[in-house]
PDB file of N, H, CA, C and O in Angstrom:
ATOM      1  N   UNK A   1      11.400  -6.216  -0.815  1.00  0.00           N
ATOM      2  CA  UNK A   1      11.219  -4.789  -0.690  1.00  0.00           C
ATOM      3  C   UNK A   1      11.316  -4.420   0.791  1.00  0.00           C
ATOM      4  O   UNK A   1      11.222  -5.237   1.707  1.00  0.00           O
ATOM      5  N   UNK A   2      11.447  -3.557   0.884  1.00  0.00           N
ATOM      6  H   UNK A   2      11.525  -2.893   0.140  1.00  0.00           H
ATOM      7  CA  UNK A   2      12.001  -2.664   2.450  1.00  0.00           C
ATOM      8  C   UNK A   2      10.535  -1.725   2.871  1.00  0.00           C
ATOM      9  O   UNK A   2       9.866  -0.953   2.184  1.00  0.00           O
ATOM     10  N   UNK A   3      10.437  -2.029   3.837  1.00  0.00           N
ATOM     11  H   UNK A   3      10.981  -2.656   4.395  1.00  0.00           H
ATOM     12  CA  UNK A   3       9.261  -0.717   4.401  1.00  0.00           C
ATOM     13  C   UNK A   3       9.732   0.740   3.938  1.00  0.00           C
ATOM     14  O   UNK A   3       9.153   1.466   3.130  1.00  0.00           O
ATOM     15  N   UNK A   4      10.920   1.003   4.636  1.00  0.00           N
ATOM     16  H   UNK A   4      11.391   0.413   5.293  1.00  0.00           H
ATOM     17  CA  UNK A   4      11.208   2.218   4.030  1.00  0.00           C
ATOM     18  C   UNK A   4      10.857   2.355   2.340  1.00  0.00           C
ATOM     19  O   UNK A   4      10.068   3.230   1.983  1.00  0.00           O
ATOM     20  N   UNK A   5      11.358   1.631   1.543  1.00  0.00           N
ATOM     21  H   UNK A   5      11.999   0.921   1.833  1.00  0.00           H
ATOM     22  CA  UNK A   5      11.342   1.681   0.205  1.00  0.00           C
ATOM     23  C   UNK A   5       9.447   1.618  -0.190  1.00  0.00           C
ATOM     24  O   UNK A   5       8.725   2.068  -1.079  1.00  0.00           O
ATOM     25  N   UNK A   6       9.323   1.051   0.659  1.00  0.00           N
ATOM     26  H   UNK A   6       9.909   0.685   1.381  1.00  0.00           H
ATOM     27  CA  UNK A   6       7.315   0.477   0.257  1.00  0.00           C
ATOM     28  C   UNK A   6       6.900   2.418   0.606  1.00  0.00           C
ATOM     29  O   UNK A   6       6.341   3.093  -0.257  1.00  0.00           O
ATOM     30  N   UNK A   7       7.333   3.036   2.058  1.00  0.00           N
ATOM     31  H   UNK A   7       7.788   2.488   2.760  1.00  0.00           H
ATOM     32  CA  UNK A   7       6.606   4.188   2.363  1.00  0.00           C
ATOM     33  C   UNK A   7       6.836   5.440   1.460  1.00  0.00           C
ATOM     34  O   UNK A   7       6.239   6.515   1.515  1.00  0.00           O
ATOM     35  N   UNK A   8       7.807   5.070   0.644  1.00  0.00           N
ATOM     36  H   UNK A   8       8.293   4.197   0.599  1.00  0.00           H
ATOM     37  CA  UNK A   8       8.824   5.836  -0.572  1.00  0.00           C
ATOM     38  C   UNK A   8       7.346   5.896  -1.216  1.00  0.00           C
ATOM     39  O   UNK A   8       6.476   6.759  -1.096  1.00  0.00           O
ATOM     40  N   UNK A   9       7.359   4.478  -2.066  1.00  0.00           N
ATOM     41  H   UNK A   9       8.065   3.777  -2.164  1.00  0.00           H
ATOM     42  CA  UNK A   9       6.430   4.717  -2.941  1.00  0.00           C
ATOM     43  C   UNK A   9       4.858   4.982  -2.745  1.00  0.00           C
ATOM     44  O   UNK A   9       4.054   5.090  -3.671  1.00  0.00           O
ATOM     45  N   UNK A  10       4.615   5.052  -1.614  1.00  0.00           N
ATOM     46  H   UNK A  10       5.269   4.964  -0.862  1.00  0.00           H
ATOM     47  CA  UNK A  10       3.080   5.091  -1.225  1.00  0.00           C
ATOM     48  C   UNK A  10       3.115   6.838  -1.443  1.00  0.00           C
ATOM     49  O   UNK A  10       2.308   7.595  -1.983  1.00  0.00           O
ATOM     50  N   UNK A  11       4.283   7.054  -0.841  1.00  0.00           N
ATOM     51  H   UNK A  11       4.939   6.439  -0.403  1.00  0.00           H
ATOM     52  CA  UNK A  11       4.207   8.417  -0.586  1.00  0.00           C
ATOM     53  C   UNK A  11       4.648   9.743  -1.575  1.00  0.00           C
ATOM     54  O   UNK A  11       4.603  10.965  -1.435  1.00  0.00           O
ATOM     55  N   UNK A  12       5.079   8.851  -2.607  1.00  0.00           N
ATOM     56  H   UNK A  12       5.115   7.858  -2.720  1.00  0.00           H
ATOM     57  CA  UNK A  12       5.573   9.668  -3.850  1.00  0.00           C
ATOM     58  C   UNK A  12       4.350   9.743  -4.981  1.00  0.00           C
ATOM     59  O   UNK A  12       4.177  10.602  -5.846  1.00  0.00           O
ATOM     60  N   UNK A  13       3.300   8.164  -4.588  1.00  0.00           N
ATOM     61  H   UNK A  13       3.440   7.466  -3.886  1.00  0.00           H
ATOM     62  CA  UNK A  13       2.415   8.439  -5.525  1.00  0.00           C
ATOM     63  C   UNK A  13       1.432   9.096  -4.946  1.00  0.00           C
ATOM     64  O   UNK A  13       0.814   9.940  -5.595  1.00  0.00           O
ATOM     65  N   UNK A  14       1.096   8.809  -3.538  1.00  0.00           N
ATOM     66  H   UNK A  14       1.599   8.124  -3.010  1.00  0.00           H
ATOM     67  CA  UNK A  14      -0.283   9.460  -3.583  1.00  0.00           C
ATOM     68  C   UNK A  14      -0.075  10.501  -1.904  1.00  0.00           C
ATOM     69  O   UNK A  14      -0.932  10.607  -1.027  1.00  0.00           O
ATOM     70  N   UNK A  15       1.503  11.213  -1.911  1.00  0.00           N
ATOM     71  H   UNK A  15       2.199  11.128  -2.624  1.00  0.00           H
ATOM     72  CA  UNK A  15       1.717  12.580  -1.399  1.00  0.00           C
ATOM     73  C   UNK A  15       1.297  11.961   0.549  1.00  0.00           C
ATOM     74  O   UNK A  15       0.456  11.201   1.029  1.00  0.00           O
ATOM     75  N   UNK A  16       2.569  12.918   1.195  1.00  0.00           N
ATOM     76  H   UNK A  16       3.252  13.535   0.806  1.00  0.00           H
ATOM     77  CA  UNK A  16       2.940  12.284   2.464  1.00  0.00           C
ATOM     78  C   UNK A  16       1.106  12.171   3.233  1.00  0.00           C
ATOM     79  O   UNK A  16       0.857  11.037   3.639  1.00  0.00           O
ATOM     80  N   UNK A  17       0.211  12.970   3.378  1.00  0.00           N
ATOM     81  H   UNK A  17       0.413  13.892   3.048  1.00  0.00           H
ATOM     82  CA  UNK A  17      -0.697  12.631   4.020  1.00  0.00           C
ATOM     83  C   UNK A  17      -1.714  11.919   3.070  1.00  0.00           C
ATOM     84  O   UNK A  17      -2.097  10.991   3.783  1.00  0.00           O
ATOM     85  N   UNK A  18      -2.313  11.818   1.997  1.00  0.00           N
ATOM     86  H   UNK A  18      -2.002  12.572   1.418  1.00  0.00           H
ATOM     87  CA  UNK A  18      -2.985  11.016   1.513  1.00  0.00           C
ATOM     88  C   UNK A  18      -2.587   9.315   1.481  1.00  0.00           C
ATOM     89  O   UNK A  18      -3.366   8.364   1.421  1.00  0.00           O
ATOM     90  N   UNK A  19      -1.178   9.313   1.540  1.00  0.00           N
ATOM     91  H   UNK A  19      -0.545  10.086   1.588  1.00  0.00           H
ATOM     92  CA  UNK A  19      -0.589   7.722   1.578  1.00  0.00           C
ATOM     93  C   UNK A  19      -1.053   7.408   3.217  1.00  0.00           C
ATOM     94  O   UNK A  19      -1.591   6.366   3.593  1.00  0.00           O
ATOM     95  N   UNK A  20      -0.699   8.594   4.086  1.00  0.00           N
ATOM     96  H   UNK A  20      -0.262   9.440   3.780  1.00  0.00           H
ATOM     97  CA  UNK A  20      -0.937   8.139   5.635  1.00  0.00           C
ATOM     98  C   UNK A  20      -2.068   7.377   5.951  1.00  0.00           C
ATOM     99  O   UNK A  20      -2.112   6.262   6.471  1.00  0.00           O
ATOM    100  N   UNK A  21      -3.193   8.278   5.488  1.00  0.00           N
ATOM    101  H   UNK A  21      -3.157   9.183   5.065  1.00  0.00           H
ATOM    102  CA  UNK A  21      -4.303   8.073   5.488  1.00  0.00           C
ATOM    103  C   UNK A  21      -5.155   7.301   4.677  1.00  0.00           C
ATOM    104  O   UNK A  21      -6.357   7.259   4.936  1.00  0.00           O
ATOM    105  N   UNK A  22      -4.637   6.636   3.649  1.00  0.00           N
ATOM    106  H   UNK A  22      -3.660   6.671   3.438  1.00  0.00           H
ATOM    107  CA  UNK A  22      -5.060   5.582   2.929  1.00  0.00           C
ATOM    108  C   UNK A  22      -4.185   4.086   3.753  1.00  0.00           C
ATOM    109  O   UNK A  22      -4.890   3.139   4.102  1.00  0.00           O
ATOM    110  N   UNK A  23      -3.447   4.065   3.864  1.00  0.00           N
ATOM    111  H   UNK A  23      -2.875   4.835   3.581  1.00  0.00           H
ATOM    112  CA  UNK A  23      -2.692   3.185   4.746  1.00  0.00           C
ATOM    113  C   UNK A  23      -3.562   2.923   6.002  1.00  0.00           C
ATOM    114  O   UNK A  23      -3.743   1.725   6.220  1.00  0.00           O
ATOM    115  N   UNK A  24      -3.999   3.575   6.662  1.00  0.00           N
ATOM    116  H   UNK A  24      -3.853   4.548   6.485  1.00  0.00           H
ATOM    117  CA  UNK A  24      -4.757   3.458   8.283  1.00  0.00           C
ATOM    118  C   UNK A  24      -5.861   3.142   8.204  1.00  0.00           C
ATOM    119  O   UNK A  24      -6.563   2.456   8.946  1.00  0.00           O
ATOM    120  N   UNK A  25      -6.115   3.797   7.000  1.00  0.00           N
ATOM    121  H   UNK A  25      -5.545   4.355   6.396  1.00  0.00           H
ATOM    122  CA  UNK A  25      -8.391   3.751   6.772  1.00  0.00           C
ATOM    123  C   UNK A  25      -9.118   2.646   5.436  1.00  0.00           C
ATOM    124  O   UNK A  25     -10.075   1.876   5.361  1.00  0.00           O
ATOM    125  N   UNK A  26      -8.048   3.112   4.548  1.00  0.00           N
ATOM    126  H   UNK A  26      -7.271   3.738   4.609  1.00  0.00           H
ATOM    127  CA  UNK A  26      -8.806   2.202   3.687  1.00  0.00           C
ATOM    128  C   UNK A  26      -8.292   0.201   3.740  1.00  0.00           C
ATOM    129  O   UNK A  26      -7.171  -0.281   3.905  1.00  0.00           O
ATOM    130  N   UNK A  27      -9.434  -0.404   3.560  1.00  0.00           N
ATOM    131  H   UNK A  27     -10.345  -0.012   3.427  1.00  0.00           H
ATOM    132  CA  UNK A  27      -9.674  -1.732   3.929  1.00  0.00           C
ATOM    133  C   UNK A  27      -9.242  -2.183   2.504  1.00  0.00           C
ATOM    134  O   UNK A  27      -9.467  -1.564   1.464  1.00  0.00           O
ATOM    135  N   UNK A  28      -8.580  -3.371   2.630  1.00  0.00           N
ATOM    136  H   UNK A  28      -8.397  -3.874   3.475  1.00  0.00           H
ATOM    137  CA  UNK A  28      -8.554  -4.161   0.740  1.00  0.00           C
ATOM    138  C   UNK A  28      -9.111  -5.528   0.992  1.00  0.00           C
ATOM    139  O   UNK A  28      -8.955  -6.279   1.955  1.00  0.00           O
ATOM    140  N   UNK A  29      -9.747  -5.655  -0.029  1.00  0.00           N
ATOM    141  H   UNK A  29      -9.874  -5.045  -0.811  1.00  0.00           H
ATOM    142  CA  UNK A  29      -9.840  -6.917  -0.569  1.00  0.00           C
ATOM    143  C   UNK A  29      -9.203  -7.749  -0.568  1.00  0.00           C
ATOM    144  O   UNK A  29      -9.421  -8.817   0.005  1.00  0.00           O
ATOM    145  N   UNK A  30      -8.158  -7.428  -1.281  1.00  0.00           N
ATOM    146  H   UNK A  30      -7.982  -6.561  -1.746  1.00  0.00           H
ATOM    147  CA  UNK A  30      -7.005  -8.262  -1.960  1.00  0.00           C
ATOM    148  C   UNK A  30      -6.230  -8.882  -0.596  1.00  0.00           C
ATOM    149  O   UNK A  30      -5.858 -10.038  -0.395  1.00  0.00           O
ATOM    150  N   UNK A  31      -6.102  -7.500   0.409  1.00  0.00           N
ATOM    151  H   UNK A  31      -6.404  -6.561   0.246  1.00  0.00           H
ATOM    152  CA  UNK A  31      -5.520  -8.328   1.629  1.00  0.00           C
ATOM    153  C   UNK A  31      -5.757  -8.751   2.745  1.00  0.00           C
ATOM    154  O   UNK A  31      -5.215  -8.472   3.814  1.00  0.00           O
ATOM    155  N   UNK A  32      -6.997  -9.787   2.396  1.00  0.00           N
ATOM    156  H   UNK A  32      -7.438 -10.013   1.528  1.00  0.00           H
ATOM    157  CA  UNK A  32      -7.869 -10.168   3.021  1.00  0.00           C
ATOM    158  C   UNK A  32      -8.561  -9.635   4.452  1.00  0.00           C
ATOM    159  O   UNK A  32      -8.533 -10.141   5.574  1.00  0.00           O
ATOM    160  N   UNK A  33      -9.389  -8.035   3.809  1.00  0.00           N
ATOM    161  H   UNK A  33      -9.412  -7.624   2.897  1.00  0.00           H
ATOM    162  CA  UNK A  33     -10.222  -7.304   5.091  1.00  0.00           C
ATOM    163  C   UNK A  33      -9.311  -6.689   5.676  1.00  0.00           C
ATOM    164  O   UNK A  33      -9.648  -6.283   6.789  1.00  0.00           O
ATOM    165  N   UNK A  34      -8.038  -6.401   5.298  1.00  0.00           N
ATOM    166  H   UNK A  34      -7.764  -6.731   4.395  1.00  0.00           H
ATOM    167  CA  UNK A  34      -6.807  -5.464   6.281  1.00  0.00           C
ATOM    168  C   UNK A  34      -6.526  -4.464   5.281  1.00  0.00           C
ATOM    169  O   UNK A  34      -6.622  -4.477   4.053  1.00  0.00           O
ATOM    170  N   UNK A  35      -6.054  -3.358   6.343  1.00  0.00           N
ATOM    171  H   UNK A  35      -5.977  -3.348   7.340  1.00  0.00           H
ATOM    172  CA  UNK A  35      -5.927  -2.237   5.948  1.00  0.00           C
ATOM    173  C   UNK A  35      -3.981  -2.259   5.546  1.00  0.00           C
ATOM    174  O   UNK A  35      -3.136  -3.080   5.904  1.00  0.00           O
ATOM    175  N   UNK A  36      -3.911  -1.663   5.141  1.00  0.00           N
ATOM    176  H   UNK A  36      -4.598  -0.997   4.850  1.00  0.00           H
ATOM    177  CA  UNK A  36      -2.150  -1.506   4.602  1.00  0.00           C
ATOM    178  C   UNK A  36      -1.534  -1.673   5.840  1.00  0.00           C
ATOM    179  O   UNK A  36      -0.740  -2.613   5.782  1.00  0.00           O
ATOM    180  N   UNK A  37      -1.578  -1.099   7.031  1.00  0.00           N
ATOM    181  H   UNK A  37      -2.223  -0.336   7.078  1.00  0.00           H
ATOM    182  CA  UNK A  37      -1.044  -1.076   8.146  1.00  0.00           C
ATOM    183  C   UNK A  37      -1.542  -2.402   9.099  1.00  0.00           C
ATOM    184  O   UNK A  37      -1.038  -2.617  10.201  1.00  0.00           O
ATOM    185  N   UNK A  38      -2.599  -3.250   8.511  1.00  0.00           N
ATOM    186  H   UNK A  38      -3.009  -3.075   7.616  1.00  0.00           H
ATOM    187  CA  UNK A  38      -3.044  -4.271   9.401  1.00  0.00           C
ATOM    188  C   UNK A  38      -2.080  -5.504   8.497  1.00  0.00           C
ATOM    189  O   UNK A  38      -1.813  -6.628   8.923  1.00  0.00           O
ATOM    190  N   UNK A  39      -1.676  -4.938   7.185  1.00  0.00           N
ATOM    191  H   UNK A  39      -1.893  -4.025   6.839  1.00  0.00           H
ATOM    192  CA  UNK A  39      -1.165  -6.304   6.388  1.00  0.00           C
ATOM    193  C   UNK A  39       0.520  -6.246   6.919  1.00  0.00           C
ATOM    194  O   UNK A  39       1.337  -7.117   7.217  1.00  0.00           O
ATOM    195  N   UNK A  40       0.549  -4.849   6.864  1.00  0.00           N
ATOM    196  H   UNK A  40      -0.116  -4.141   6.622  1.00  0.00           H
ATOM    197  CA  UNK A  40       2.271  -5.031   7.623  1.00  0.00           C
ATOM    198  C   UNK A  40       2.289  -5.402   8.804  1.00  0.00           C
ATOM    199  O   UNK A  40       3.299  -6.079   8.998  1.00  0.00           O
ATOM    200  N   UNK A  41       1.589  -5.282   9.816  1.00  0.00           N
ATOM    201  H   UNK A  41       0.769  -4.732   9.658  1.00  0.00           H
ATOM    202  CA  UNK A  41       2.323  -6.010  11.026  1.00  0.00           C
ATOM    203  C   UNK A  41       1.822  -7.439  10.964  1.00  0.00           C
ATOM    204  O   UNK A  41       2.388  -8.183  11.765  1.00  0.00           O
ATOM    205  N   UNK A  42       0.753  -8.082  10.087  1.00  0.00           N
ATOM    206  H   UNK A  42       0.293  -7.477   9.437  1.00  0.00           H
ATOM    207  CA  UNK A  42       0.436  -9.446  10.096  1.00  0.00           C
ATOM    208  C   UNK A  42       1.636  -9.798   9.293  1.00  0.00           C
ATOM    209  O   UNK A  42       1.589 -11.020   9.154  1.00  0.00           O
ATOM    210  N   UNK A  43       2.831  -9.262   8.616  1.00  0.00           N
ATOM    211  H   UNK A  43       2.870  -8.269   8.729  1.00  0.00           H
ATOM    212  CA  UNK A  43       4.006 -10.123   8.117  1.00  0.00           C
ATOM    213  C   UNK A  43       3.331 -10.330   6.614  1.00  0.00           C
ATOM    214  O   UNK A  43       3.762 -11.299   5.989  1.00  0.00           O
ATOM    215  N   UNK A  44       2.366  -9.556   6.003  1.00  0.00           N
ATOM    216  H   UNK A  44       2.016  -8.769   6.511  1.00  0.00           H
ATOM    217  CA  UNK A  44       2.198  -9.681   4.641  1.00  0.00           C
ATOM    218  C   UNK A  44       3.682  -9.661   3.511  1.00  0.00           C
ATOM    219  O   UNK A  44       4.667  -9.380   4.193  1.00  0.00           O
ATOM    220  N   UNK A  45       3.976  -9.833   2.348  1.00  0.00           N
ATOM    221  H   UNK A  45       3.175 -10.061   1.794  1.00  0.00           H
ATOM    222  CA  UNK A  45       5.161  -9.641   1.741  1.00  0.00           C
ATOM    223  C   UNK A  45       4.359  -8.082   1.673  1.00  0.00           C
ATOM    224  O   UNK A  45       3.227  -7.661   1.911  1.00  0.00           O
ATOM    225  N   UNK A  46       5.840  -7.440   1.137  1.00  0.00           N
ATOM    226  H   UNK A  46       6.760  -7.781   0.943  1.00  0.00           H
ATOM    227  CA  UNK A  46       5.379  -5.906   1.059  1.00  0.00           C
ATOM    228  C   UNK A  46       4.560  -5.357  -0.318  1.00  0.00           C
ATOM    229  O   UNK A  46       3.654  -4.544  -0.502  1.00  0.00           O
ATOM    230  N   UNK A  47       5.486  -6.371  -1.309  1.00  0.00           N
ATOM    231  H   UNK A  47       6.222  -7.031  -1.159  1.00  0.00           H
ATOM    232  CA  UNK A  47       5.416  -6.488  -2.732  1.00  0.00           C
ATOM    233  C   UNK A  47       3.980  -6.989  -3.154  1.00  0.00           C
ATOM    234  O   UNK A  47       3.572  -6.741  -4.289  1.00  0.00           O
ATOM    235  N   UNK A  48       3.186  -7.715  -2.221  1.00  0.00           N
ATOM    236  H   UNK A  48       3.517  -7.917  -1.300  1.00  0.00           H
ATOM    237  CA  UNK A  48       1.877  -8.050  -2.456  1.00  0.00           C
ATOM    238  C   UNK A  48       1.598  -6.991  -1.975  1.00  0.00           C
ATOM    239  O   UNK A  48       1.321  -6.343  -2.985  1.00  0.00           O
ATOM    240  N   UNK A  49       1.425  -6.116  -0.864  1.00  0.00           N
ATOM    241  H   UNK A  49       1.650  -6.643  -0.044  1.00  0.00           H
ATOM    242  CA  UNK A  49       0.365  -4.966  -0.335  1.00  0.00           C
ATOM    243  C   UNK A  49       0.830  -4.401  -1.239  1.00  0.00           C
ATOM    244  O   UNK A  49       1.203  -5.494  -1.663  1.00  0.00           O
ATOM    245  N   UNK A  50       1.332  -3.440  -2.287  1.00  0.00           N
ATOM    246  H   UNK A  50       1.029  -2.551  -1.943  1.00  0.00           H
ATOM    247  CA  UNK A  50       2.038  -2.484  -2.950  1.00  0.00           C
ATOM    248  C   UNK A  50       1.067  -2.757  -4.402  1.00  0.00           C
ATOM    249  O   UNK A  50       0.459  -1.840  -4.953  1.00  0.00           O
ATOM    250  N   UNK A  51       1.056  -4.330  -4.935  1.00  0.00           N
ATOM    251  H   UNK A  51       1.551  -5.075  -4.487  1.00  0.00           H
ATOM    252  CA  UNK A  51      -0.003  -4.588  -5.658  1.00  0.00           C
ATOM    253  C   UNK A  51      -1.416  -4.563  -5.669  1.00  0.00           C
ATOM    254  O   UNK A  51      -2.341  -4.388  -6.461  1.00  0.00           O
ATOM    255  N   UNK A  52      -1.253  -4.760  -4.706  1.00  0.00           N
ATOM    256  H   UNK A  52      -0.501  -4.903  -4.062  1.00  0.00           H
ATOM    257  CA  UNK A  52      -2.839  -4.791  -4.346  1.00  0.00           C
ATOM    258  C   UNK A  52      -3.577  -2.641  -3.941  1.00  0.00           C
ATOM    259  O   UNK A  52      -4.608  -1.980  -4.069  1.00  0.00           O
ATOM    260  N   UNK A  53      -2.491  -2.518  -3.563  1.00  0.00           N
ATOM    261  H   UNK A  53      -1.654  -3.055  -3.459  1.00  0.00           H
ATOM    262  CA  UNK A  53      -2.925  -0.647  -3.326  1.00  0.00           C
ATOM    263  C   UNK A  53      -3.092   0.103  -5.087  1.00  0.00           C
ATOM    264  O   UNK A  53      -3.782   1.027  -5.519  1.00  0.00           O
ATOM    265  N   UNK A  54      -2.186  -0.742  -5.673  1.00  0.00           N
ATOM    266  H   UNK A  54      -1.625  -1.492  -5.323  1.00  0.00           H
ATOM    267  CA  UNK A  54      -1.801  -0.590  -7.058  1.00  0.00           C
ATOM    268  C   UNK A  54      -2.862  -0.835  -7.720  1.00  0.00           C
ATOM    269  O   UNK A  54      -3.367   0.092  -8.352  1.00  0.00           O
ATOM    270  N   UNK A  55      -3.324  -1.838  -7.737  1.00  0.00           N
ATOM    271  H   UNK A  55      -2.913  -2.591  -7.223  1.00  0.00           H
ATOM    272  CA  UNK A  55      -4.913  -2.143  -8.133  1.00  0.00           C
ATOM    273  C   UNK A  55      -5.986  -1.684  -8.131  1.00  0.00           C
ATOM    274  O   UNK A  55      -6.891  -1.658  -8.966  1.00  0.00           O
ATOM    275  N   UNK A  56      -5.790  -1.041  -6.448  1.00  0.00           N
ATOM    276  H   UNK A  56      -5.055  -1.062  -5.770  1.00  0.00           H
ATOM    277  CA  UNK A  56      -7.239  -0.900  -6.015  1.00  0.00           C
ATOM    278  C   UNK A  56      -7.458   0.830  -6.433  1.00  0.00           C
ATOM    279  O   UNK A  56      -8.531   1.431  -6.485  1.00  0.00           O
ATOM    280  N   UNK A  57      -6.085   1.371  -6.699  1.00  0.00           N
ATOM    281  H   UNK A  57      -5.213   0.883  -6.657  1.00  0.00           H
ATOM    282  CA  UNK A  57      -6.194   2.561  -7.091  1.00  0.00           C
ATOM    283  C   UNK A  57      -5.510   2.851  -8.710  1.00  0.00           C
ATOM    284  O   UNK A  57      -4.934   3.828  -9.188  1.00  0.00           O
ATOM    285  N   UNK A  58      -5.853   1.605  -9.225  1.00  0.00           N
ATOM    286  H   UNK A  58      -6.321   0.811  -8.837  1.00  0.00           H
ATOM    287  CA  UNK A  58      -5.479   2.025 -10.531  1.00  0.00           C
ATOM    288  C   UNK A  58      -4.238   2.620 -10.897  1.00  0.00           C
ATOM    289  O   UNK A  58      -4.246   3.314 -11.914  1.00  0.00           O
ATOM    290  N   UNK A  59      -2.921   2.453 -10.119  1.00  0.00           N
ATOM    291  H   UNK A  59      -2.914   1.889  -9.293  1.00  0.00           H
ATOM    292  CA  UNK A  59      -1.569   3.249 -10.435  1.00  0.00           C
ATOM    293  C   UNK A  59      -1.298   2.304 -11.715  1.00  0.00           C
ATOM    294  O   UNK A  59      -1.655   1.130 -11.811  1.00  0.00           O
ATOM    295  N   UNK A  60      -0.737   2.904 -12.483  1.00  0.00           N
ATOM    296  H   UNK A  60      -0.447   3.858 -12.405  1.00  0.00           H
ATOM    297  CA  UNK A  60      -0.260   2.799 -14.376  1.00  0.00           C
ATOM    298  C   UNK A  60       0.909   1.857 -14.435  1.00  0.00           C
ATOM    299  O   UNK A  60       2.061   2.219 -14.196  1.00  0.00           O
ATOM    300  N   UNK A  61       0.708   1.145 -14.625  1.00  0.00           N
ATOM    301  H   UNK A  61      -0.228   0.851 -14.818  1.00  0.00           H
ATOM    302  CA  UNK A  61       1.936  -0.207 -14.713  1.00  0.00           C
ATOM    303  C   UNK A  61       3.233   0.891 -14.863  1.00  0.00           C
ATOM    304  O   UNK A  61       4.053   0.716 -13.962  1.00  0.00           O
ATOM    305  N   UNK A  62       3.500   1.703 -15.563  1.00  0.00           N
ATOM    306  H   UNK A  62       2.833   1.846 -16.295  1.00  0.00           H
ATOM    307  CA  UNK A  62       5.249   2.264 -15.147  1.00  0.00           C
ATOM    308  C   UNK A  62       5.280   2.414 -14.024  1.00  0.00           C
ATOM    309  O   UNK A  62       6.240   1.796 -13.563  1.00  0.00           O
ATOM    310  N   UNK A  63       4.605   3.038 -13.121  1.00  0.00           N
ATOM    311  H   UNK A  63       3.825   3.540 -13.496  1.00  0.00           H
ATOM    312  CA  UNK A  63       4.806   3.776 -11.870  1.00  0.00           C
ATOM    313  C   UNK A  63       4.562   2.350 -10.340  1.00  0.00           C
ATOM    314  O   UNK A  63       4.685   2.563  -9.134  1.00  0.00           O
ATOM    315  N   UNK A  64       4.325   1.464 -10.798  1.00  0.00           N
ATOM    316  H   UNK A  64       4.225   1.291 -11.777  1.00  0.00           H
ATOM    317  CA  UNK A  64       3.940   0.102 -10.229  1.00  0.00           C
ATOM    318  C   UNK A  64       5.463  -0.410  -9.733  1.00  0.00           C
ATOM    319  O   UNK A  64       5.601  -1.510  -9.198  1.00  0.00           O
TER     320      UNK A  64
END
């Protein structure tokens, strides 16, 4: 997956400033204590952060 393509979908599901701001602030679990923006520059796959945001906010397996 492509960043561009990852900011597509952050931003189609949960609208250009709520994705911003869930990206910068909220912390996951899943990716170990980093925030969306701490897992991309540590070189996370994209396709794992995308699951794990997916999770943590309950998006509906079609839209996944």
């Amino acid at each position: 997956m492509r960043l561009s393509h990852f900011r597509e979908l952050m931003e189609g599901e949960f609208g250009p400033v709520r994705a911003a701001s869930l990206s910068r602030d909220h912390v996951f679990a899943d990716l170990g204590g980093r925030t969306v923006e701490q897992a991309i520059e540590a070189g996370l796959d994209l396709r794992r952060v995308w699951r794990a945001v997916c999770a943590a906010y309950e998006v509906p397996p079609a839209r996944r």
